[in-house]
C-alpha positions as CSV (number, residue, x, y, z in Angstrom):
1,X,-37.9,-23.1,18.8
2,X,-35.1,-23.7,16.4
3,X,-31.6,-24.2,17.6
4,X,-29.3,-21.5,16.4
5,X,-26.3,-23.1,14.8
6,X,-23.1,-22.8,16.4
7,X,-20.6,-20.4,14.4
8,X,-16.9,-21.0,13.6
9,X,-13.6,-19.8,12.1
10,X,-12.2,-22.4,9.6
11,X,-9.9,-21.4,6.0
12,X,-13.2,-20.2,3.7
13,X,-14.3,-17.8,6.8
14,X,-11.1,-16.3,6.9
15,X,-10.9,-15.7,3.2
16,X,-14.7,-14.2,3.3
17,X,-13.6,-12.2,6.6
18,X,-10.8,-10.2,4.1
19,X,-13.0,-10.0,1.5
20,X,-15.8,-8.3,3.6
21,X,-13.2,-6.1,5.2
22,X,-11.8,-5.4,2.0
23,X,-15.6,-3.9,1.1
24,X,-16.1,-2.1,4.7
25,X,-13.3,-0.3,3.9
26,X,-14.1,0.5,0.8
27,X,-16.8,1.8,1.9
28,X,-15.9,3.8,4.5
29,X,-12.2,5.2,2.8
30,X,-13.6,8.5,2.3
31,X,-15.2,9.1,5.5
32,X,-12.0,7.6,7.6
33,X,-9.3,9.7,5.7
34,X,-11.4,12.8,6.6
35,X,-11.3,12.9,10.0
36,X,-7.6,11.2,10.0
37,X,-6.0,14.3,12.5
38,X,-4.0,12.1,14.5
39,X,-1.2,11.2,15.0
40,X,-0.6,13.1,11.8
41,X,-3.5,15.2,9.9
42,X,-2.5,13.9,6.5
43,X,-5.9,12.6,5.4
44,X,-5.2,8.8,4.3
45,X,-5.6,6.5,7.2
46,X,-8.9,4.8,5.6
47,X,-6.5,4.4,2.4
48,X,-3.8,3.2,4.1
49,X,-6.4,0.5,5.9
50,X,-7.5,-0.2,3.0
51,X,-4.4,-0.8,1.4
52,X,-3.1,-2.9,3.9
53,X,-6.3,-5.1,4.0
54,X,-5.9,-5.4,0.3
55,X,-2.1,-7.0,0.5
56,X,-3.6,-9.3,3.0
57,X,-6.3,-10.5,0.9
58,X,-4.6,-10.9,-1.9
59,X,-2.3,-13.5,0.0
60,X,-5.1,-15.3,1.4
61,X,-6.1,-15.5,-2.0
62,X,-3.0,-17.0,-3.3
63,X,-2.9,-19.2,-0.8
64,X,-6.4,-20.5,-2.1
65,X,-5.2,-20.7,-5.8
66,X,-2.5,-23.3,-4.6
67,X,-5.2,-25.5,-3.6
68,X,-7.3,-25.7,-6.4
69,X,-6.4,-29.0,-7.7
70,X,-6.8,-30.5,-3.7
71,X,-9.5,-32.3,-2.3
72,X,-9.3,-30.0,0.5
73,X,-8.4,-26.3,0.5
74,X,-6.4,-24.7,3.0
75,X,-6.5,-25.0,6.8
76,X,-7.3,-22.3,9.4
77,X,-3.6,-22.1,10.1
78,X,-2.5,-21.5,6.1
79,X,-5.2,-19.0,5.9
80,X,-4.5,-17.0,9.2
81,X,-0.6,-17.0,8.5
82,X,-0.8,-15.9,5.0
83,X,-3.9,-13.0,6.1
84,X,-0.8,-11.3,8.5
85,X,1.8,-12.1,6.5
86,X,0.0,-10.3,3.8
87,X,-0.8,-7.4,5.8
88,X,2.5,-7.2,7.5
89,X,4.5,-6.8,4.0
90,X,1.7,-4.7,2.6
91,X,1.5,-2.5,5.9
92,X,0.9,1.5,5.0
93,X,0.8,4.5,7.4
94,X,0.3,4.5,11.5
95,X,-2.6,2.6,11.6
96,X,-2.2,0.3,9.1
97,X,1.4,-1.0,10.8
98,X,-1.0,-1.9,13.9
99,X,-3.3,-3.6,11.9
100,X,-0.6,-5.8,10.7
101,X,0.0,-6.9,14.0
102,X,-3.5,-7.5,15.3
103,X,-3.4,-9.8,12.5
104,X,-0.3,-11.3,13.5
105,X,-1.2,-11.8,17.3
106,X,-4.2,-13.8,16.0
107,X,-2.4,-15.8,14.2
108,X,0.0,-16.6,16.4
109,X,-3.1,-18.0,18.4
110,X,-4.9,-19.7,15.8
111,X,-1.7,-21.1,13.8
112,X,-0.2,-22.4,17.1
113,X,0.8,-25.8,17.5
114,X,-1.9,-27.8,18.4
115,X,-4.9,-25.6,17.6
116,X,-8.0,-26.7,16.7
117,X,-8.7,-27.3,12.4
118,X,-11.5,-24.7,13.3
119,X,-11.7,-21.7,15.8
120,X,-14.0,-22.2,18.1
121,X,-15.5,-19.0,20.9
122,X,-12.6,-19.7,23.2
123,X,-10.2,-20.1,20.8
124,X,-11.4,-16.6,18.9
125,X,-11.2,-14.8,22.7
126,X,-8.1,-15.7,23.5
127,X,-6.7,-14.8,19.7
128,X,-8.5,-10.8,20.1
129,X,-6.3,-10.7,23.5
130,X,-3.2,-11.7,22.1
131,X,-3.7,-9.1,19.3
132,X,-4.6,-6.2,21.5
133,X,-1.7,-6.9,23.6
134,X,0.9,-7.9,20.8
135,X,-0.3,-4.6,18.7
136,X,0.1,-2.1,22.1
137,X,3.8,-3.8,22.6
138,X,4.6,-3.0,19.3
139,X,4.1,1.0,19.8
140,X,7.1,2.6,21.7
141,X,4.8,4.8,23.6
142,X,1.5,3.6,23.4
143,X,-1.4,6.9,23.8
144,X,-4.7,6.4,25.0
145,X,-7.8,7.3,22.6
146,X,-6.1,5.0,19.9
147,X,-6.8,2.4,17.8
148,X,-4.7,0.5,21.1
149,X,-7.3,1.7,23.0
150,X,-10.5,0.0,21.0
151,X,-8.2,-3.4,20.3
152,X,-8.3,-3.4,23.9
153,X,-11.8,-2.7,24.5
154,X,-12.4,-5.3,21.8
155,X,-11.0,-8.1,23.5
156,X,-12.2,-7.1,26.7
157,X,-15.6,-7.7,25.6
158,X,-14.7,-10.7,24.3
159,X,-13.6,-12.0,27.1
160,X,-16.7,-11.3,28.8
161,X,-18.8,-13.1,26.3
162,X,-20.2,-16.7,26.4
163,X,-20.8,-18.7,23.5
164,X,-19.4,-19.6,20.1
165,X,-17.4,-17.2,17.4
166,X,-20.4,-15.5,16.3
167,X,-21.3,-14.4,20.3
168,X,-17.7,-13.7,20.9
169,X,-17.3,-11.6,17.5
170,X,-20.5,-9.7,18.1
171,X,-19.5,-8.9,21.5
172,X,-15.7,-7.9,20.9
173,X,-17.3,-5.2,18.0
174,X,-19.8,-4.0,20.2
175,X,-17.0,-3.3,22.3
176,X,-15.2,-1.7,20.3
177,X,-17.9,0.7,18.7
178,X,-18.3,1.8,22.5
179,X,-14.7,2.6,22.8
180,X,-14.7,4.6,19.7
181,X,-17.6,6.8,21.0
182,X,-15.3,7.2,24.0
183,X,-12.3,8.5,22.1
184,X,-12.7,11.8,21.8
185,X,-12.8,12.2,26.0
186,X,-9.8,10.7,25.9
187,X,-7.7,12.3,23.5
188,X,-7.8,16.1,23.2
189,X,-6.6,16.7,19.3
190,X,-10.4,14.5,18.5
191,X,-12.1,16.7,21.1
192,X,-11.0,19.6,19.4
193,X,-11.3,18.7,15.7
194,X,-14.9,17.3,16.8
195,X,-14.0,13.5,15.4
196,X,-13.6,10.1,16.7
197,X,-10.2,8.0,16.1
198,X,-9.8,7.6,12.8
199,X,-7.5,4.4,13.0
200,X,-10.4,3.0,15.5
201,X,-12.9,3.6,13.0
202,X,-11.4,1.4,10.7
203,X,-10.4,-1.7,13.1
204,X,-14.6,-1.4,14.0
205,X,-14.9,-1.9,10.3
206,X,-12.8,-4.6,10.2
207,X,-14.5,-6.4,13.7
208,X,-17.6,-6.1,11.9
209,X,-16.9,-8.0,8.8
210,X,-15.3,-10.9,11.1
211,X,-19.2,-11.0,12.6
212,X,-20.8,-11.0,9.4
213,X,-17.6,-14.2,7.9
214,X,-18.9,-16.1,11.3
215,X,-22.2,-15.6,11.5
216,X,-23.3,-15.1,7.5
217,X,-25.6,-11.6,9.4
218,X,-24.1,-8.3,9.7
219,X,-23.2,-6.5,12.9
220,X,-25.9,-5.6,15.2
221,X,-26.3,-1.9,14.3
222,X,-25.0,0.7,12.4
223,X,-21.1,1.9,12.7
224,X,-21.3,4.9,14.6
225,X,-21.2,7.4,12.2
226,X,-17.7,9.4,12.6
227,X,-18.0,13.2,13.0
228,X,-15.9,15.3,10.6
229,X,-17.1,19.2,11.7
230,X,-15.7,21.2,14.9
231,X,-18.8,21.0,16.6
232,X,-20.4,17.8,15.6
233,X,-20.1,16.2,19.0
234,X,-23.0,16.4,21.2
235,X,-20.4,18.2,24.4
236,X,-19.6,21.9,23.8
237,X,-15.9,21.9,22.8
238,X,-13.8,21.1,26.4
239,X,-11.2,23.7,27.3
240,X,-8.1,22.7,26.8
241,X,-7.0,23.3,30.2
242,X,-9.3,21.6,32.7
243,X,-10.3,18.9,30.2
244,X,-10.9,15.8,31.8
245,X,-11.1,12.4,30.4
246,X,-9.2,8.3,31.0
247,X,-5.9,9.9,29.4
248,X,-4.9,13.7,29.2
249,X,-3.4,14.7,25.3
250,X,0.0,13.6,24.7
251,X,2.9,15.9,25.0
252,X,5.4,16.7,22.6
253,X,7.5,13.4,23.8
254,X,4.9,11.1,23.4
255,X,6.6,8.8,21.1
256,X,3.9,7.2,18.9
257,X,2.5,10.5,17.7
258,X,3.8,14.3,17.4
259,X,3.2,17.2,19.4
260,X,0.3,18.9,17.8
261,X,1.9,21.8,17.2
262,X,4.2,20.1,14.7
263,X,6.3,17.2,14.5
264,X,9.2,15.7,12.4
265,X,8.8,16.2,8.2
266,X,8.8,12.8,7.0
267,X,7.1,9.1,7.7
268,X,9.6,6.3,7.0
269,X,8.7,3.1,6.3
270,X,10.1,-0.1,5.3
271,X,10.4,-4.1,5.7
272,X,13.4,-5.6,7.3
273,X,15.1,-9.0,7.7
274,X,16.8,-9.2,11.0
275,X,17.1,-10.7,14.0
276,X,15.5,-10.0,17.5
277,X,18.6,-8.6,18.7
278,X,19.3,-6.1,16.2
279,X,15.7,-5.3,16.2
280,X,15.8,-4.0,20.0
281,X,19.0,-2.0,19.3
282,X,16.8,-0.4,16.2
283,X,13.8,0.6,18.4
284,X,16.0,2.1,21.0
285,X,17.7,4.3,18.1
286,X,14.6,5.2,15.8
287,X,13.2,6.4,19.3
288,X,15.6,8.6,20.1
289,X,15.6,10.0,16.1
290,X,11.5,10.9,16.2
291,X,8.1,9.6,17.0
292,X,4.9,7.4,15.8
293,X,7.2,4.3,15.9
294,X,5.9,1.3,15.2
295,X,7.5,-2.1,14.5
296,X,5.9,-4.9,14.1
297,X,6.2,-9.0,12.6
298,X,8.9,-11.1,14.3
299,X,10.4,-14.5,12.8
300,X,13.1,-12.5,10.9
301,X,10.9,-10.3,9.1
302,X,9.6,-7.2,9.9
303,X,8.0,-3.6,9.3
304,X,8.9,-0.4,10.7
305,X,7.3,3.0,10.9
306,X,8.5,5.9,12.0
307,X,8.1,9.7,11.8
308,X,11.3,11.4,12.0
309,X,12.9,14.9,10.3
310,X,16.1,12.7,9.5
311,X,14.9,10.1,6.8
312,X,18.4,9.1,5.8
313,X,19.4,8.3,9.2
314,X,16.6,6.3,9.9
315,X,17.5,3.8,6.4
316,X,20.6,3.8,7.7
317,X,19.4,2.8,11.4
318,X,17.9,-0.6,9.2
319,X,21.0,-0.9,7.3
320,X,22.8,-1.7,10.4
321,X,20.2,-4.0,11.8
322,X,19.4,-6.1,9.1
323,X,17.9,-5.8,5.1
324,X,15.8,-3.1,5.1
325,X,13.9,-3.2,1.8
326,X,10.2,-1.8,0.3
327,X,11.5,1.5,1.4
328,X,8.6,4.4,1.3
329,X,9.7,7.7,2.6
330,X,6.9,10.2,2.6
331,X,7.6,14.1,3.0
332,X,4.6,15.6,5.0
333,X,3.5,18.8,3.1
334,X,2.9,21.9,4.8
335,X,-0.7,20.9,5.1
336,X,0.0,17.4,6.1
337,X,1.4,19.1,9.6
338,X,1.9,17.0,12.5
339,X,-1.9,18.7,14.0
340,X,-5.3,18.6,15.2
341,X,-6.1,22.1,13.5
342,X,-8.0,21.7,10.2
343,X,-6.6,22.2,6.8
344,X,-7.3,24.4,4.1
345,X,-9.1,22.4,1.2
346,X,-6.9,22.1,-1.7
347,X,-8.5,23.4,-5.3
348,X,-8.6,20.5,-7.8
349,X,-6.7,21.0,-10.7
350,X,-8.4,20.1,-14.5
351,X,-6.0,17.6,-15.9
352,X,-3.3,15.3,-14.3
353,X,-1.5,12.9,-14.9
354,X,-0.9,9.3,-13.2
355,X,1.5,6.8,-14.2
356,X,3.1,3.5,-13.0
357,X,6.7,3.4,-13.9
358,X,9.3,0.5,-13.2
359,X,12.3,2.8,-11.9
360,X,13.3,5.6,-9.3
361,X,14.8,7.2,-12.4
362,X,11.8,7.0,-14.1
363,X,9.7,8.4,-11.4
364,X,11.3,11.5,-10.8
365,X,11.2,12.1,-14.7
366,X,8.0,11.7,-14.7
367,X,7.3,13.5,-11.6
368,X,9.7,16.3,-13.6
369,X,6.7,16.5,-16.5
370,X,4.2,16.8,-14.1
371,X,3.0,13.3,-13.8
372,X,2.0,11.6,-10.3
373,X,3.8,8.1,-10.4
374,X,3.4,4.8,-8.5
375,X,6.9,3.3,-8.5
376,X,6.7,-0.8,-9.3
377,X,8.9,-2.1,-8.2
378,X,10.3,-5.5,-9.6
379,X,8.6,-8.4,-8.4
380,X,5.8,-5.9,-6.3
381,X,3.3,-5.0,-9.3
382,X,1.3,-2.0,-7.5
383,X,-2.3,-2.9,-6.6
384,X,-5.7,-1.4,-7.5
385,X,-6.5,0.5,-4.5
386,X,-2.7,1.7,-5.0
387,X,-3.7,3.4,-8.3
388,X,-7.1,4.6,-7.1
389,X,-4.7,6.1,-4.1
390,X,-2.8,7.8,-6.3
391,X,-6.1,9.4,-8.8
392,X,-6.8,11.0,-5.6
393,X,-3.5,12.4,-4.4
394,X,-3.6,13.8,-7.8
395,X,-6.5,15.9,-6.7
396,X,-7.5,16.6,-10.4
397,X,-11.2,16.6,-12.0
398,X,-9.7,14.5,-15.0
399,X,-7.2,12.0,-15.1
400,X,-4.9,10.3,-17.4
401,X,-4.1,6.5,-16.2
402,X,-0.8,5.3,-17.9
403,X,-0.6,1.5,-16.1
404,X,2.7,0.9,-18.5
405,X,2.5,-2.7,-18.4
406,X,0.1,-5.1,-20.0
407,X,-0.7,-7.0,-17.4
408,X,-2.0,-3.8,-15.1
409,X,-4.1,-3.3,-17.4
410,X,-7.1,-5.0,-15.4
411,X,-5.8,-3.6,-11.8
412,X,-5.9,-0.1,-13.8
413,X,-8.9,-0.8,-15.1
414,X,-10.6,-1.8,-11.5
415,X,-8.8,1.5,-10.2
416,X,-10.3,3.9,-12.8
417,X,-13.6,2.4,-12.3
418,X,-13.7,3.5,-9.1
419,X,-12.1,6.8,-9.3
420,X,-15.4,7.5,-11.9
421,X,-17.5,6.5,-8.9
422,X,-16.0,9.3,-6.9
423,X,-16.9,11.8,-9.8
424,X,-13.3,12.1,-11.5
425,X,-13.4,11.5,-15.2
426,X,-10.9,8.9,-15.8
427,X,-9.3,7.8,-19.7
428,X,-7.5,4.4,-18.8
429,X,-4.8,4.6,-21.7
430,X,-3.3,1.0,-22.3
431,X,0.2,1.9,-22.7
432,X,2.4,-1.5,-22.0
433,X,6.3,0.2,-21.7
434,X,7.3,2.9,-19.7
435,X,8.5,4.5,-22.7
436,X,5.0,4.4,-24.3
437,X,4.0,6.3,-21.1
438,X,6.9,8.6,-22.3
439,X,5.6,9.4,-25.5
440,X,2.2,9.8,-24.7
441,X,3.1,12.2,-22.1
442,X,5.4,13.9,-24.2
443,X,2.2,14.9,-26.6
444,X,-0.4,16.0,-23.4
445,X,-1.7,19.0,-24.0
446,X,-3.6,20.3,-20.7
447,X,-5.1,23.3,-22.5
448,X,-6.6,21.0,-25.2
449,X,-9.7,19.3,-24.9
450,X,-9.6,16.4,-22.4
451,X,-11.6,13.8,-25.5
452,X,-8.5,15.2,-27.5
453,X,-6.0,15.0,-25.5
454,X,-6.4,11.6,-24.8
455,X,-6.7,10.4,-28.7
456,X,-3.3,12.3,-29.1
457,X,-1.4,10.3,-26.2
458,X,-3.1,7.3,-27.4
459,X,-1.8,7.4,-30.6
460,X,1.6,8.5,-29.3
461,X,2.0,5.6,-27.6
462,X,0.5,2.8,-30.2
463,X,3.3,4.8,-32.5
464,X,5.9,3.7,-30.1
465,X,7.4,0.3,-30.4
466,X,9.1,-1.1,-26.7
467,X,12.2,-3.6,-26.1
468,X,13.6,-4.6,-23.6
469,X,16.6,-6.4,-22.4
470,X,16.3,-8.7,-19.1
471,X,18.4,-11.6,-17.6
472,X,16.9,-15.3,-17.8
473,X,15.9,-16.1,-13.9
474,X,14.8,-19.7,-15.0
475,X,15.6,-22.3,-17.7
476,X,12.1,-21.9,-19.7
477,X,10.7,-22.2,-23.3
478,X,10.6,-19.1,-25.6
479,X,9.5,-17.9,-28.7
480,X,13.3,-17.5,-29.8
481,X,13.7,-21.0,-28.4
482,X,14.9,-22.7,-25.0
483,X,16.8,-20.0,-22.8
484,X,18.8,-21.1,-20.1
485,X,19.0,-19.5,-16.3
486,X,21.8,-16.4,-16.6
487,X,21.0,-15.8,-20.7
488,X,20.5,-12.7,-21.8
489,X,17.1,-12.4,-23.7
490,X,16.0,-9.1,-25.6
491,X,12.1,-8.6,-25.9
492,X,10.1,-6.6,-28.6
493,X,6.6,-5.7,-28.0
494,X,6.9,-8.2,-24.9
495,X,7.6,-11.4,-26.9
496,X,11.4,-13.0,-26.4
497,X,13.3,-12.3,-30.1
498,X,16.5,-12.5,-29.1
499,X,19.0,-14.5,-26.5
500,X,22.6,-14.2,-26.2
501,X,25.0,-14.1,-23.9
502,X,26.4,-10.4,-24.0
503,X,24.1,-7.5,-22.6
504,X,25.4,-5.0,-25.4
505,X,25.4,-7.5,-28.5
506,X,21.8,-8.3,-27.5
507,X,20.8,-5.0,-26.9
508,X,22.2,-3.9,-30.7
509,X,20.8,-6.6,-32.1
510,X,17.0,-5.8,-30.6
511,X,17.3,-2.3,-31.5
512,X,18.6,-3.0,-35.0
513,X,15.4,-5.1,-35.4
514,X,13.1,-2.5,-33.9
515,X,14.8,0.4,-36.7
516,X,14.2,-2.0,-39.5
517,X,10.4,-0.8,-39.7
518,X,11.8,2.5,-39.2
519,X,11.7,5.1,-36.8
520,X,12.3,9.1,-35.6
521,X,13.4,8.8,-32.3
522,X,15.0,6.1,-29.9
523,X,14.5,6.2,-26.4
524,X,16.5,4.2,-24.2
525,X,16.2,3.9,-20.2
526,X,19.4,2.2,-18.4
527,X,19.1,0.4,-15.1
528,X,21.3,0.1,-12.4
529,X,22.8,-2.8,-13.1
530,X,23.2,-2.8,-17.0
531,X,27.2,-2.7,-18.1
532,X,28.2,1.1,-17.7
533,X,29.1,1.3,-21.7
534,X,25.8,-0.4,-23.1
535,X,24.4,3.4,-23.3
536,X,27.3,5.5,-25.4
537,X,27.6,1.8,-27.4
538,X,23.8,2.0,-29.1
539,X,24.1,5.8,-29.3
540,X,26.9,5.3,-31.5
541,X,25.1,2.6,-33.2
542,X,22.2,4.4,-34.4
543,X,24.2,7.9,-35.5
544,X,26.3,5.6,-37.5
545,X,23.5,3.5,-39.0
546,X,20.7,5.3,-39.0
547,X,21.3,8.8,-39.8
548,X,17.8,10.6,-39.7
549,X,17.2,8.9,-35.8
550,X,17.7,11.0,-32.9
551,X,18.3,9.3,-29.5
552,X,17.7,10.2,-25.8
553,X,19.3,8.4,-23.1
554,X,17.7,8.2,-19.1
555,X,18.8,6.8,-15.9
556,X,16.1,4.4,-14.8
557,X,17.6,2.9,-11.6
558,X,17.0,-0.1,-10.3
559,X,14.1,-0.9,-12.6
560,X,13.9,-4.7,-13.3
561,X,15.3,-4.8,-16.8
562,X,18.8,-4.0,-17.8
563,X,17.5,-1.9,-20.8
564,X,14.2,-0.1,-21.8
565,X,14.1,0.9,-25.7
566,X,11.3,2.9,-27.1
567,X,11.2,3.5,-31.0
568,X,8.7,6.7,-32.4
């Protein structure tokens, strides 16, 4: 009989493992986010999985590109670190904060000083432990019935198993699958709703694909498949009362979730650069300001999750900590209730619109015209599964994509495709400015045929010439010449055409260009942290130069560039 080949862990199985979870979850999105009731019954914990397993791909992946003029690629270690550092900075929701730090208790195991070049069945054992433990730590009241609960049953199988990574894996998602079954008897809000953990259901997914990156064969058997009716399990419904189980429900004070008969209005999130010290103080204080706290990372960085009806205080709770940045503050709707009880299902609208915009300012003008945004922030371009997020918070049987910058075009593109997948008709339109997503939006016509509507925004926005004025980060070659870090370089259509020294000067002199082919209508959008003047200075500009061009000024906020300009 032949020998079956001892499995491993090493750099390429780790970058397969986050590509194979990235697909599970794929996969299994749809089916997670509908029986998501808990801790909050707002219907996107298999996004916000997904999401965060995206961000930590996408580092590994970087991390790979770096080595692709070495002999060698990247170690274990490099791979493991940048997998939870991806997922730590790229963290959404409840369950996708814990994730994070599964990750990161691995890799604080199999990044170690002095581990092994390749992670052998111990090695993978002792890693699952320190991520169950490290991820239950994390949460300030950790609630049986959890995610927690099938990390922990995870590596409790592990430890029980004999053999190499493949045995180890197999056995540590067999586990888990068995504790998933088991979550509904331990957690009344899944008993009642007829579901198992939704959170759980993902990390199974996840335990899965690392069997499949060890072994090259996929798990034993079939997921269990997760119930999303009342009376889908195979128990009559328990009563409430004498129900009995490993855990009773949580009561309104349980600190990780809300009382299931509501709960605070809004999910905070953010990252944050501070020290171990202040990061005790902040745990103490976001607990005593709401629930479903999470905080997890360590090493100066971290990310922090918590439900609370005070959003402002808890910012200001990571002000005085540290750097909080990356903030996302989330108001639960009245259907997104802190409860086990189902929702009504929302009608889909016809048309909407979703847009990717640079800016706060720009966001809620878009929002104002009815669009749904995804705010980019500078330096953070949004990711596909981002876009697809937001198609389906959009809830609409067609869909407009403005990705308003050339090179989202592909990530939009990937979105959309998807989105068509899930049966919503999708026109990608390739606007590259914010302000070509302005005039295209400015022409939608809901009323008018969708194949219409979309040649008329279209055309609005390849009518619509975009500047914009930035600051030089880097000495670098141009194609207005060599430009120096601190210049001030003014963009048309995305190529460099002017650099100067003076924000306003090089801000007249771009738009100057831009009129000289003519033009109804300037837009401009000012950031934060353009000169206050730089605004009333081009309007004058253009009443006195121009006399048949109107001009409309925004706010953009902090948006990257000093100075968006749109010409119709």
């Amino acid at each position: 009989m032949a020998q079956v080949p001892q499995t491993f862990l090493d750099g390429l199985a780790v970058r397969t493992w986050c590509g194979l979870a990235l697909r599970a979850l794929g996969r299994a999105r749809a089916e997670i986010d509908a029986i998501n009731v808990y801790p909050v019954a707002d219907g996107d914990t298999g996004t916000n999985l997904y999401l965060t397993v995206e961000s930590a791909a996408t580092a590994v992946e970087a991390v790979f590109a770096g080595y692709e003029t070495q002999p060698v690629g990247p170690t274990l270690a490099d791979a493991v670190r940048a997998m939870a550092h991806g997922a730590l900075i790229g963290a959404r929701g409840n369950s996708g904060t814990i994730l994070a730090q599964l990750l990161r208790g691995m890799a604080q195991v199999l990044a170690a000083d002095g581990a092994q070049p390749r992670c052998d069945g111990p090695a993978l054992r002792l890693a699952l432990r320190r991520a169950a433990d490290s991820a239950r730590q994390a949460v300030a009241h950790p609630v049986e019935g959890t995610v927690l609960t099938v990390a922990s049953a995870a590596a409790d199988a592990a430890e029980r198993a004999d053999g190499d990574c493949g045995t180890v894996a197999r056995a540590a998602h067999q586990g888990a699958r068995a504790a998933l079954a088991a979550t509904p008897a331990q957690l009344g809000v899944l008993a009642r709703a007829g579901v198992v953990d939704a959170g759980g259901s993902g990390l199974v997914a996840v335990l899965g694909a690392l069997v499949e990156a060890c072994t090259g064969e996929t798990a034993d058997a079939e997921p269990d498949r997760v119930a999303s009716t009342p009376n889908a399990l195979p128990d009559p419904e328990p009563d409430p009362e004498t129900e009995a189980g490993p855990a009773p429900a949580p009561d309104a004070d349980a600190g990780d979730c809300a009382a299931e008969d509501g709960g605070p209005a809004f999910e905070v999130i953010y990252l944050l650069e501070a020290d171990d010290t202040a990061v005790a103080r902040l745990r103490t204080r976001l607990d005593a300001l709401g629930d479903s706290l999470v905080v997890v990372g360590g090493d100066g960085l971290w990310n922090v999750h918590v439900h609370v009806d005070d959003a402002g205080a808890a910012v200001e709770a990571g002000v005085e900590a540290g750097r909080p940045y990356r903030i996302r503050i989330t108001h639960f709707g009245l259907g997104d209730v802190h409860t086990g009880g189902p929702r009504p299902p929302r009608e889909r609208a016809q048309r909407a619109v979703v847009a990717v915009v640079p800016g706060q300012g720009l966001a809620e003008l878009y929002t104002e015209a009815g669009a749904t945004t995804v705010l980019a922030r500078p330096g953070e371009p949004p990711a596909s599964g981002e876009l697809l997020a937001a198609v389906r918070r959009a809830h609409a049987r067609e869909v407009v994509l403005l990705p308003n910058d050339a090179e989202l075009r592909d990530t939009a593109a990937a979105a959309a495709e998807q989105a068509r997948t899930e049966g919503v008709r999708v026109a990608l339109i390739p606007t590259r400015s914010a302000v070509q997503g302005l005039a295209a939006l400015a022409v939608s016509e809901p009323g008018r045929r969708f194949d219409e509507d979309v040649v008329q925004m279209t055309s609005a926005a390849g009518a619509t010439r975009y500047g914009e004025v930035v600051v030089a980060e880097h000495r670098s070659w141009t194609t207005a010449g060599i430009c120096q870090a601190g210049d001030v370089l003014g963009l048309i259509d995305g190529d460099v055409a002017v650099i100067g020294a003076d924000v306003t000067a090089t801000a007249e002199t771009v738009l100057d260009r831009m009129l000289q082919a003519g033009g109804e209508l300037v837009t401009l959008v000012i950031g934060d942290e353009a000169p206050k003047t730089v605004a009333a200075h081009l309007e004058t500009r253009v009443r006195e130069a121009y006399l048949a061009v109107d001009t409309v000024v925004y706010g953009g906020g902090h948006q990257g560039a000093l100075l968006l300009i749109g010409v119709e």
